[in-house]
GUBAKOL-139677 format. One line per field, with one value per residue (C-alpha): residue number from 1; x, y, z. Coordinates in Angstrom, 1 decimal. Example, Ala and Ser with C-alpha at 12.3 -4.5 7.8 and 13.67 -1.06 7.14 Angstrom:
<pts>
zator	[1;2]
xx	[12.3;13.7]
yy	[-4.5;-1.1]
zz	[7.8;7.1]
</pts>
This chain:
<pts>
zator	[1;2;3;4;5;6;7;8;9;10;11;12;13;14;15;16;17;18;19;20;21;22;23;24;25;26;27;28;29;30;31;32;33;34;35;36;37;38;39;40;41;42;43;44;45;46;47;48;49;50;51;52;53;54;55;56;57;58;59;60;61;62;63;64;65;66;67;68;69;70;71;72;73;74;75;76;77;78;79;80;81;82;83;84;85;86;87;88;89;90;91;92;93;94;95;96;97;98;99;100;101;102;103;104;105;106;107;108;109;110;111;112;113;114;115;116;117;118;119;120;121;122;123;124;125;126;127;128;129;130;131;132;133;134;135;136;137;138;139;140;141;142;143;144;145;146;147;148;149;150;151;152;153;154;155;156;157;158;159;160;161;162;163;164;165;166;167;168;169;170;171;172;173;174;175;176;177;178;179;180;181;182;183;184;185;186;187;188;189;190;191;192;193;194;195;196;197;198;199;200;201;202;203;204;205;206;207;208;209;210;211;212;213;214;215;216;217;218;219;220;221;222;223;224;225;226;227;228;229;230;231;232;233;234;235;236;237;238;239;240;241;242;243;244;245;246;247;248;249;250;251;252;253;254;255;256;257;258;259;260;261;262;263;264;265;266;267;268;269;270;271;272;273;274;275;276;277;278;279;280;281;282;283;284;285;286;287;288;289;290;291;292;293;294;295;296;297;298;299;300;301;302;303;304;305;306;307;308;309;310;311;312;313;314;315;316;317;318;319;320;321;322;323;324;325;326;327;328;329;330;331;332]
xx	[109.4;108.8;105.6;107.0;109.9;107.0;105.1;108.3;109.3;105.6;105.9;109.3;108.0;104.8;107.0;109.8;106.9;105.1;108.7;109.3;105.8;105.3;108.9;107.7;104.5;106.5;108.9;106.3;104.2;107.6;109.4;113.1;113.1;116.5;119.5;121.8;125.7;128.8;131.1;133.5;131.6;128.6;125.6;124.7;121.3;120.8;118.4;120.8;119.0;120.8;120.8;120.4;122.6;120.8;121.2;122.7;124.3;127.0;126.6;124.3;124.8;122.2;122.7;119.9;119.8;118.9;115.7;115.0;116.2;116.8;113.5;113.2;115.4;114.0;110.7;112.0;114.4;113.7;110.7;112.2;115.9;115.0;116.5;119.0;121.5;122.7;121.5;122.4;119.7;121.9;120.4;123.3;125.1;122.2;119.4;116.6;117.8;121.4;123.3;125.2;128.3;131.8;132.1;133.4;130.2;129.1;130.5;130.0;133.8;133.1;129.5;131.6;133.8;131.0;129.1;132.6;133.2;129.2;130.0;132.6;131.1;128.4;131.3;130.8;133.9;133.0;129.7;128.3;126.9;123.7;123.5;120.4;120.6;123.1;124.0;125.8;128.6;129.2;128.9;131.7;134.3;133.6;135.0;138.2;138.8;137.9;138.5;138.5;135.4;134.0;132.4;130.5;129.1;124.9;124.5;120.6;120.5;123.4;124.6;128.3;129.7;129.8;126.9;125.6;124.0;123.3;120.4;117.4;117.2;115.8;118.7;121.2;119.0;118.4;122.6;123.4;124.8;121.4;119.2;119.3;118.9;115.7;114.4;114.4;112.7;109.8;109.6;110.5;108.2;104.7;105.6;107.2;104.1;101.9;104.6;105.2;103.0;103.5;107.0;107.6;105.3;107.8;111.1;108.7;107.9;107.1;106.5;103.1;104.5;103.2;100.0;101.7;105.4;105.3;103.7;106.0;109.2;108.7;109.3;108.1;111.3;113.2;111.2;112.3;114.2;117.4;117.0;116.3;119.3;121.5;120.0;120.5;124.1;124.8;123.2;124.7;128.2;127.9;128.7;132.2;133.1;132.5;134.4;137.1;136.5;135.4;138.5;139.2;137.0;138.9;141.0;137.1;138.0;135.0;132.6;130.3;126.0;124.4;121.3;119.4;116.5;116.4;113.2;115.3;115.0;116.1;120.0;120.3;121.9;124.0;125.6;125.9;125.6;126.8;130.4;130.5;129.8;133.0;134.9;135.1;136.4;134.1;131.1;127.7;125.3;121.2;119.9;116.2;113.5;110.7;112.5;112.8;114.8;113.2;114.6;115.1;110.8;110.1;112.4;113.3;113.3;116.4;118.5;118.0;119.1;122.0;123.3;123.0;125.5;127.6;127.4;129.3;125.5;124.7;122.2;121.5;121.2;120.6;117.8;116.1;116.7;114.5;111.9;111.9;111.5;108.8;106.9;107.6;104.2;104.0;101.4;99.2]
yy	[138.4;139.0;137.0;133.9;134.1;134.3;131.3;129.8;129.9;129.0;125.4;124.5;125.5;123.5;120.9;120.9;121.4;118.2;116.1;116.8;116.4;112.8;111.9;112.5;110.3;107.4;107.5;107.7;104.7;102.9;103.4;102.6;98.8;99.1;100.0;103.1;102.4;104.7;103.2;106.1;109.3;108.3;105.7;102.7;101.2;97.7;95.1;91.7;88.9;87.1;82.8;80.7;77.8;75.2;77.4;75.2;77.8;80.3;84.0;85.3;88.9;90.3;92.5;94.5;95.3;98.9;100.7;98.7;98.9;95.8;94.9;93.3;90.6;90.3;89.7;86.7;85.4;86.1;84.1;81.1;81.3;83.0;80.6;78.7;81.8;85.0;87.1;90.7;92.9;96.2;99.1;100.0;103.6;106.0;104.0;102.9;104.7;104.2;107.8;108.0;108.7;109.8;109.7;106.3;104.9;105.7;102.7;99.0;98.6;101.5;100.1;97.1;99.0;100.3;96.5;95.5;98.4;97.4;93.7;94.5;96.8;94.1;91.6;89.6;88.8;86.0;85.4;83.9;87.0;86.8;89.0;89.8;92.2;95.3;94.0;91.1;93.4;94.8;91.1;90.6;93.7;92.3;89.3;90.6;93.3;91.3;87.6;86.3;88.2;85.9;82.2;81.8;83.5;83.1;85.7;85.8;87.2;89.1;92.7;91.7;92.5;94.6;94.9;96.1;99.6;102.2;102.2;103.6;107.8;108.3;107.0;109.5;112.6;112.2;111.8;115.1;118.2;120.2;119.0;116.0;117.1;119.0;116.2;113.7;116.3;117.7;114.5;111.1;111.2;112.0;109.8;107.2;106.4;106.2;103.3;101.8;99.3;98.4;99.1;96.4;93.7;94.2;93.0;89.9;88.8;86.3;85.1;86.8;89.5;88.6;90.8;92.6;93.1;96.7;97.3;94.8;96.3;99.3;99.8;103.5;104.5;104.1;107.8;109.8;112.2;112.0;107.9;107.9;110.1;107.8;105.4;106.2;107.1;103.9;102.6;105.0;104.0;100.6;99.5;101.4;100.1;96.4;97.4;97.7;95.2;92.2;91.1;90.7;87.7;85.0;86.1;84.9;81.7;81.6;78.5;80.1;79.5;81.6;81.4;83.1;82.5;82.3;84.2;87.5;90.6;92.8;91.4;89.5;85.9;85.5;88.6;88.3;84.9;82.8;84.7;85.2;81.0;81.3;83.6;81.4;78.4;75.8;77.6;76.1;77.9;77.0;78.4;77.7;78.1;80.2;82.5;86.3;88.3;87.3;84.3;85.2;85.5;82.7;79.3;80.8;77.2;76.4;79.7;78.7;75.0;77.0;78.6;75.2;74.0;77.1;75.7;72.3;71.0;67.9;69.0;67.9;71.3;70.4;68.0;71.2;73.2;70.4;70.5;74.5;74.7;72.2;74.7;78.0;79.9;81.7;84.3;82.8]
zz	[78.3;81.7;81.3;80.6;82.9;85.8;83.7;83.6;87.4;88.3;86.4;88.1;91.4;91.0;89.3;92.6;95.3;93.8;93.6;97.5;98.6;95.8;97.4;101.1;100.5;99.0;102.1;104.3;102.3;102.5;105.6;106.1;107.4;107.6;109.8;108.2;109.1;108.8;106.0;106.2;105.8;104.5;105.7;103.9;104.7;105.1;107.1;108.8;109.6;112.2;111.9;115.1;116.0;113.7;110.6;107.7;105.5;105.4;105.5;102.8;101.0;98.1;96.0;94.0;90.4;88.7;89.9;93.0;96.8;99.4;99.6;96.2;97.3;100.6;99.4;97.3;99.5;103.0;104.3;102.0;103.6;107.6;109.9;107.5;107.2;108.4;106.0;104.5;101.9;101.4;99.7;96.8;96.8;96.5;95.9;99.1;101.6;101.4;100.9;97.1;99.0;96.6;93.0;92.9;93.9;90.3;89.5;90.2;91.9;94.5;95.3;96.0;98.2;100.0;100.4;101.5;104.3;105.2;106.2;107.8;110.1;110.3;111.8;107.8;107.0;103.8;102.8;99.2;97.4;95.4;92.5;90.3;87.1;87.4;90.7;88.9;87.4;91.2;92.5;89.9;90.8;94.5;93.6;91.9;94.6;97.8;97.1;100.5;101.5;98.9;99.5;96.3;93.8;92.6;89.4;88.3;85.3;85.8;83.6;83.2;79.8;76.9;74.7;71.5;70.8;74.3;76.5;77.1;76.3;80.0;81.7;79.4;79.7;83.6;83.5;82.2;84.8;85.4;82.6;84.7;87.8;86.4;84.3;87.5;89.8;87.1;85.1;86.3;89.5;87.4;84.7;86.4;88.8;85.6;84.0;86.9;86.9;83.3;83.4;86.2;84.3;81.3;83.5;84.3;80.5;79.8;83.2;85.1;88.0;91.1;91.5;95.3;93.9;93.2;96.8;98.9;97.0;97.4;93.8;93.9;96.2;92.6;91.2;94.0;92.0;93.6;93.2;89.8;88.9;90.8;89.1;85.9;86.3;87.5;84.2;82.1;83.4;83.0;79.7;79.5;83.1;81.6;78.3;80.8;84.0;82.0;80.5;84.6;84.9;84.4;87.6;89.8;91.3;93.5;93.3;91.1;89.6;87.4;86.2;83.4;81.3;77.7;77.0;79.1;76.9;79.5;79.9;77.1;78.3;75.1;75.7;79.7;81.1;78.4;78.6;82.3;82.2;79.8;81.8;85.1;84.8;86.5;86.8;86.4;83.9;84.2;81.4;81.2;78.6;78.9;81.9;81.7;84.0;87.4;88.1;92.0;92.1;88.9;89.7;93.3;94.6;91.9;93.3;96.9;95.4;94.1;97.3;99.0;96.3;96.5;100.6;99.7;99.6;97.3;95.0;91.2;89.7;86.0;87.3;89.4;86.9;84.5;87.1;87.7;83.7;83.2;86.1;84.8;84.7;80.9;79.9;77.0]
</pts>
């Protein structure tokens, strides 16, 4: 017995010890880029991009989805929008190298509390908010809960509403009190950094994933194991808070996009998109064929045509959205 107690302590040292030393190395592989503010007891990390005089669009503020941190959006957005906008990437509530913060911010309403309390410290008091994924459902409690923060809304493939069946086991074992907490620290870091590269190519499909994406985001930040818990809490949570936000919608009166893609098979536009489109009365939905859920790296031109409309900008979106269809690159 006392045998394999010691085996037993041995493996979760040499589990814990390789956790903090894999979770150093990624941190150190991926330094913070960004600037950690005070939003009332806790920091939130984000990188602002100031506009000069000629900009041509208001405020900008993205919003992540699930396993990722600010610099997925950056990477899509950035060097396409620098010098049009101000412009705010924000690591979410205890992902990137923003701190978790209270329990609220277990949900998508306190994360849009805390993006809130962030711009405002920033000196951002509207902005139009781009969404992609999960950050679509905190996009959408931001624009129930702080209206005239809001100047229009652009949901990519956006997590919104109830669906069918659960989610993935990994997300509900990592949630659980201690089980969790072990099961992020001895197993998500060695098993995520074998999947990640196949793991991230699936969230592409059908579309190729640029060949850099899991180096420029910084994707690996997501298997630190107090990340991936956060993570998958957030996840876990979602699909009761959405039982009980959705029916909320129909209050957004923001000028609102969103765009999906009908080949999705990670948030299912039916489910999502289609009733969000439903939900707010005058919104434009793009759905386009052949698009799975990247369509902030796929048809990034038609988002970016998007915001200009959200702007007050002329632009014929179904006719881009032709275009940005008939250009879609699809794995044979």
């Amino acid at each position: 017995m006392l045998l394999i107690a010691s085996v037993f302590l041995a493996v979760l040292v040499t589990g814990f010890g390789f956790s903090s030393y894999q979770a150093a190395a990624f941190e150190k592989d991926n330094p913070n880029r960004g600037e950690r503010i005070d939003v009332g007891g806790y920091r939130m990390n984000s990188v602002y991009i100031p506009r000069p005089k000629s900009a041509d669009l208001p405020t900008l503020v993205f919003i992540h989805g699930a396993s990722a941190n600010l610099q997925d959006q950056m990477t899509a957005f950035r060097d396409r929008l620098e010098g049009r906008a101000d412009m705010l990437f924000v690591d979410r509530p205890g992902l990137g190298f923003s701190d978790r913060g209270g329990p609220q911010n277990a949900y998508p309403d306190g994360q849009a509390d805390a993006i809130a309390a962030l711009m405002k410290k920033r000196g951002i008091r509207r902005a139009i908010v781009v969404s992609h994924s999960f950050g679509g459902a905190i996009a959408a409690s931001f624009a129930l809960n702080h209206k005239d923060m809001v100047a229009g809304l652009l949901f990519l493939s956006p997590a919104t509403h109830p669906w069918p069946g659960g989610i993935e086991w990994y997300y509900e074992a990592a949630k659980v009190p201690v089980f969790g907490w072990l099961f992020s620290t001895l197993v998500a870091p060695p098993v995520g950094m074998a999947l990640i590269d196949k793991a991230t190519k699936v969230v592409f499909e059908p579309n190729p994933r640029p060949d850099d994406y899991v180096e420029r985001t910084a994707a690996y930040l997501a298997l630190r194991p107090r990340a991936f818990r956060n993570n998958a809490i957030d996840v876990a949570n979602l699909l009761d808070y959405v039982k009980r936000v959705s029916p909320r919608y129909k209050e957004i009166k923001a000028p609102t996009v969103i765009i999906t893609g009908d080949a999705d098979r990670v948030v299912l536009p039916e489910i999502h998109s289609r009733q969000l489109h439903a939900d707010i009365d005058g919104s434009t939905l793009l759905r386009i064929h052949n698009l799975g859920h990247k369509p902030d790296y796929i048809v990034t031109d038609l988002a970016i045509a998007a915001i200009e409309t959200l702007a007050g900008k002329k632009r014929n979106l179904e006719k881009l959205a032709g275009q940005a269809e008939a250009r879609i690159p699809v794995y044979e």
